[in-house]
N, C-alpha and C positions, 0 to 999 in steps of 0.2 A: 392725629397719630393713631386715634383708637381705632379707628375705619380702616386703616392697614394693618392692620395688630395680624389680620388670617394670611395677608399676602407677604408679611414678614418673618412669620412662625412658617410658610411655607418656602423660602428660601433659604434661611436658618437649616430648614430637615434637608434640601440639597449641597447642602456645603458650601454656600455664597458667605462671603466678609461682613462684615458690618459696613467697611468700606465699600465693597460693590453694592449693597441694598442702599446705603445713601446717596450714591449717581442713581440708581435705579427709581428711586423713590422722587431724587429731581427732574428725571426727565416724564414722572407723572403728574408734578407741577405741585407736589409733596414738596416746600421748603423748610426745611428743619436745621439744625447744626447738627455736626457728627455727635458733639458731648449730647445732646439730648436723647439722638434715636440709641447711643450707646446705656445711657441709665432707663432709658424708656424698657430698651431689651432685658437686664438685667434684671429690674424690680418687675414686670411685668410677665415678661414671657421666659423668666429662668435662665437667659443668657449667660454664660458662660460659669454656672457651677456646675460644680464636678460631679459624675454621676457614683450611684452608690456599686461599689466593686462586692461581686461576689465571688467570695473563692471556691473554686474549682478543687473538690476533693482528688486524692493522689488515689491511682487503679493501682493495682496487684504489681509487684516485683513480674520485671517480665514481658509486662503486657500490652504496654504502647510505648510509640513513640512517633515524636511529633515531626515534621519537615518543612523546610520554609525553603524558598531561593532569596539571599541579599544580595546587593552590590558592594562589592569588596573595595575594588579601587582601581587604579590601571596599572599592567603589568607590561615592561617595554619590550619587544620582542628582536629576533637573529638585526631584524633593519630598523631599529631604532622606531618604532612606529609603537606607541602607545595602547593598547588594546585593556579593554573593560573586563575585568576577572568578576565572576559571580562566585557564590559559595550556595552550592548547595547542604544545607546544614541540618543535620539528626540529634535530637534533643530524648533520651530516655526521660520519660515523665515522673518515674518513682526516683533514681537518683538524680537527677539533673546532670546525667554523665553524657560528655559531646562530642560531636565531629563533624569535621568541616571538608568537603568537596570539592577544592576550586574548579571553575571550568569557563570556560567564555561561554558557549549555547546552553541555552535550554531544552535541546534535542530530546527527542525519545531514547535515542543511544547514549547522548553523556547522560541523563537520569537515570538509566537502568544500572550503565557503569558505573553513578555515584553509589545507589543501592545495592550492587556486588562489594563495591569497596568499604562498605559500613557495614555491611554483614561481616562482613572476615573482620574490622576493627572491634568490634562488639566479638565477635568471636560467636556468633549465631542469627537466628531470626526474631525479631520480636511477633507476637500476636499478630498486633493491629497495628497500623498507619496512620497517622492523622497527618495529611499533605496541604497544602492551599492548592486552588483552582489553578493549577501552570496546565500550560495547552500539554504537557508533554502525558498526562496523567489525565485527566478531563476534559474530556469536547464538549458537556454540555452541564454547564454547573447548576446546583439545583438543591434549597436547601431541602429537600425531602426524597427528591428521586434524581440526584447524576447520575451523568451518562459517562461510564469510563472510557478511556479507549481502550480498545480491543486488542491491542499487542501490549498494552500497561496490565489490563485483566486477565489475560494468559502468563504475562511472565509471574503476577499476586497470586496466581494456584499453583504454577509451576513451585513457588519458594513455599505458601504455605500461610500467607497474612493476609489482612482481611482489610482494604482500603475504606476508608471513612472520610471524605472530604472535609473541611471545612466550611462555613458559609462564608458569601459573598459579603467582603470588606466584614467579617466580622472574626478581629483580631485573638479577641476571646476564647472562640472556640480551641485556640493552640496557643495560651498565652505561657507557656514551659520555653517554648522555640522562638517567642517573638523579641524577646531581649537578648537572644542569645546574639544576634543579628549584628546588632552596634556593637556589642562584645567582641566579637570575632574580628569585625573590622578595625577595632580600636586597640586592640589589646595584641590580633596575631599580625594582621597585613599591614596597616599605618607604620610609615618608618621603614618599612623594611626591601631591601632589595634579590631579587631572586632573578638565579640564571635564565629559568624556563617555566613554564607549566607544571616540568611534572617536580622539578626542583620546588617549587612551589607547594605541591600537595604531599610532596614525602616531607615537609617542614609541618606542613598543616596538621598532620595525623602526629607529628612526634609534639608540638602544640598542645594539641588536644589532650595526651596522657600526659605531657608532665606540667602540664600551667594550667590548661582549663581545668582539667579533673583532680588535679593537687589542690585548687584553692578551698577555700574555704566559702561555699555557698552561703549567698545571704540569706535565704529563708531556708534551710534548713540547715544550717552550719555546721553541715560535715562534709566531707571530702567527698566529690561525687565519684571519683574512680574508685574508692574504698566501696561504699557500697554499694554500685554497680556490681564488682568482684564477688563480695561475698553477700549478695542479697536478690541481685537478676541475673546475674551470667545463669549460675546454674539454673533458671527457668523458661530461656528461652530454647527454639528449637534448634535442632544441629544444623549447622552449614550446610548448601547444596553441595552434592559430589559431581556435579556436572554442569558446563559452561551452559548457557541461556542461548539459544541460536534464536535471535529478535526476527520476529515475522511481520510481516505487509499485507494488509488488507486494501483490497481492491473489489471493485462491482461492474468486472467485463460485460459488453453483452454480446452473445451470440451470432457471429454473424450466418450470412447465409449458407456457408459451406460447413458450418458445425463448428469451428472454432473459436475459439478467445484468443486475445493476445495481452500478454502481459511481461512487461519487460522486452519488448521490442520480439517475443518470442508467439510462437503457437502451438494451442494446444488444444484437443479434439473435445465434444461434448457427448454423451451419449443423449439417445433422445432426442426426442423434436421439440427443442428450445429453440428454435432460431428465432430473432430479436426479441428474446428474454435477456435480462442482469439478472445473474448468477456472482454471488460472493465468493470471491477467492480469497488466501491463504496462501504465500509463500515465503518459502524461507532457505537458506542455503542448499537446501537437498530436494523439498517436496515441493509440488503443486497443489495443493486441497481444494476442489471447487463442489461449492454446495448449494443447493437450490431448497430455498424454502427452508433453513434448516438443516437439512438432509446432506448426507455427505452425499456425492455422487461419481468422481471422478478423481483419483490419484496419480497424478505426472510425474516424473521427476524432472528436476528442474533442466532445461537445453539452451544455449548460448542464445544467446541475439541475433535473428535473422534464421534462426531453425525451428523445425517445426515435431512434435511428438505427439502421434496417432495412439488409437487405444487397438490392439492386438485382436486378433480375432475376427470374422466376420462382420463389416460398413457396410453401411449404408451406401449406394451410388454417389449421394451428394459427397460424401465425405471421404471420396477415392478424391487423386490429383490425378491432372494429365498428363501420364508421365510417357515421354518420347520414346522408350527404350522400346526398341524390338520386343514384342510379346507382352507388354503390360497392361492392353486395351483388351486381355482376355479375362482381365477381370470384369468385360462387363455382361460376363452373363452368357457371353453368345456364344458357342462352338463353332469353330472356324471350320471351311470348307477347303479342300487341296486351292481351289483356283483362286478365291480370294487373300485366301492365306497368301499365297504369292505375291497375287497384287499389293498386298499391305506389307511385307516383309519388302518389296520394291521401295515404298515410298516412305521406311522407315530407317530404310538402309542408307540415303544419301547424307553427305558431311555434314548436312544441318538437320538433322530428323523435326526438330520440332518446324521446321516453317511447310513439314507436309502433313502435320498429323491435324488440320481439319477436313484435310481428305479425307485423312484415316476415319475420322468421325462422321463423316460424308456417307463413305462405304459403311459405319456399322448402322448409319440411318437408312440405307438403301434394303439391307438384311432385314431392319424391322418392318419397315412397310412394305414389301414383296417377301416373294414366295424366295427362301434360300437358295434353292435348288434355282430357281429364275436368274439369281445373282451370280450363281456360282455361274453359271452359262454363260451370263452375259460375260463376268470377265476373262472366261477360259474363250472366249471369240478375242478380248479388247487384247489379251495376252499374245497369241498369233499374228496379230495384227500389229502388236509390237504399240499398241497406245496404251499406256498406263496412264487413264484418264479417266475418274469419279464422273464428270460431265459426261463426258460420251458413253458410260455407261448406265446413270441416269438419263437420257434421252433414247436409250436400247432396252431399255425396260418399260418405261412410258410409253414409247410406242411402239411396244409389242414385238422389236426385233430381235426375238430371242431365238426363231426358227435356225432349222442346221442353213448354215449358208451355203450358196449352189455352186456345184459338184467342180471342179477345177483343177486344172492339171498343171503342178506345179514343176520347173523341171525339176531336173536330178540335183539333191545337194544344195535345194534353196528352199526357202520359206515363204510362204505365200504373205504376200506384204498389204492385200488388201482383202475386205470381207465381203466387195462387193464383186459382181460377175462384169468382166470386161464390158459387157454390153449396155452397160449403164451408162460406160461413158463413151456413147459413143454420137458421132455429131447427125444433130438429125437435119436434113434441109430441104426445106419447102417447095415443091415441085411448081 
């Protein structure tokens, strides 16, 4: 038995039985009786006495208070279906004065809700927090450096207190809130039947002032609504005057047309981020996208499936193709009388958009030839009645931009070709 004494003292500190270490130890071919390895653990490796409790001195009227999430009980709902009620529970740590949360989730929005609705029952803010590790308040728990989350950290400055987590599985650090737990369950919910949720939580809060906070605490045996009233109300801070609008962080990245999308929506970047993440920020009304730190770019928030540009002079990339007659003159180019035409032709029909890579066609002919070339070419393709990017690509290319030869049209008609009758004409072999 002495030879497992390190491998027993190290399952002991995982939280294994006495019962699992004795399969355990049999199937190392360790045969012992349970009563043995039970008195072995006890006299030798300190099994099962109690550790020495240290009491935890009371802070300042005011200045904490402590938060847990229990399991209540089930509460039956409109279709007879049993659903799991949690309480989210606030523990003043100088008077031991309480309140209780019910809610089914652990959300970030029913926590921030339970935390609006204990500030107005308290009747202000305390200091400090002391919460446990729930996802809804900590993404990365840590007994020296947690990581909060970032919409729990914003709404903590917004109110004005200063979050202090607990350690992992270490009960201690909030032992004010940790018996409040089975108290709550035993004393307000057991036995009891309620219409609904919020029937439920307007019982809870009328609970908490006239049975928790009337009784007579055991370790300090006085009333904890008593001296809550006259010993912390007056020291915490005033209630917010304004509702919390809960914001959503998000890490877009850039695509290649300068946009983020978020929420099914888009929204422009300044700058040449394309496939950088940039950290967004929204919330009912705003956009906040920031790089590095650095604010960069404020939207206001546009529905699903729409998109909001930043005002002012863009970038090429960060123009759209938009079909409307005249909107390709954003790119840069002064329009010629002859092209203009041409393009106002091929913008004008009932589907504009299944012509505008013409349109784009023609303003790539304008950049790689001479304007004035282009302009010619289409003021021929225009008489000639082809409104055709190819054929006037193939008139610039090879060079047929000369005046076409001289032609006598009759009266009251339009010359329908660019070429001189004698082109087509049949040549035969002698």
């Amino acid at each position: 038995m002495a030879a497992q004494s390190g491998q027993i003292t190290a399952w002991l500190d995982q939280g294994l039985t006495l019962t699992k270490i004795h399969i355990l130890l049999g199937r190392r071919g360790v045969v012992v009786s349970y009563r043995t390895l039970n008195r072995y653990a006890r006299t030798e490796l300190g099994f099962g006495k109690r550790r020495v409790t240290v009491r935890v001195a009371d802070c300042e009227p005011g200045s904490e208070v402590q938060v847990d999430f229990g399991r209540l009980g089930l509460l039956t709902d409109a279709e007879g279906r049993g659903r799991v009620v949690k309480g989210l529970i606030f523990t003043a740590v100088y008077s031991r004065h309480m309140f209780v949360y019910p809610t089914h989730r652990e959300t970030l929005g029913e926590v921030i809700a339970g935390f609006e609705a204990a500030w107005t029952f308290f009747g202000g803010v305390f200091a400090v927090v002391i919460p446990d590790n729930m996802k809804a308040i900590v993404d990365r728990a840590n007994a020296t450096e947690p990581r909060l989350n970032d919409s729990f950290r914003e709404y903590a400055e917004s109110r004005g207190f200063v979050v202090d987590p607990a350690r992992i599985r270490s009960p201690q650090d909030k032992p004010r809130v940790e018996r409040c737990v089975p108290y709550a369950r035993s004393n307000f919910f057991a036995g009891e039947q309620f219409r609904d949720l919020d029937d439920c939580r307007e019982r809870a809060a009328r609970w908490c002032r006239e049975v928790a906070g009337m009784r007579v605490h055991g370790t300090t045996r006085l009333h904890p609504a008593e001296v809550f009233a006259t010993d912390e109300h007056p020291k915490l801070k005033p209630l917010p005057d304004t509702e919390f609008d809960i914001p959503a962080w998000a890490h877009p990245k850039v695509a290649p047309d300068r946009h983020v999308q978020l929420n099914r929506a888009l929204y422009s970047v300044p700058g040449d981020l394309v496939g950088q993440r940039l950290t967004a920020r929204v919330d009912t009304r705003t956009v906040k996208l920031y790089w590095r730190g650095e604010l960069i770019k404020v939207h206001p928030v546009v529905e699903p499936g729409r998109r909001h540009r930043s005002r002012g002079p863009a970038r090429r990339a960060d123009r759209l193709c938009d079909p409307r007659p005249g909107s390709v003159a954003a790119q840069g180019i002064r329009p010629r009388p002859a092209h203009r035409r041409l393009r106002g032709g091929s913008a004008g029909t009932p589907l504009p958009w299944t012509k505008m890579r013409q349109v784009y066609r023609l303003l790539g002919l304008i950049r790689r030839h001479n304007a004035e070339a282009v302009d010619e070419a289409c003021r021929r393709a225009l008489e000639a009645e082809a409104v055709n990017v190819g054929l006037i690509d193939r008139m610039l290319t090879r060079g047929l931009t000369e005046a076409p030869p001289a032609t006598t049209p009759q009266p009251g008609t339009a010359s329908r070709f660019v070429r001189d009758t004698g082109d087509f004409a049949v040549r035969r072999s002698s």
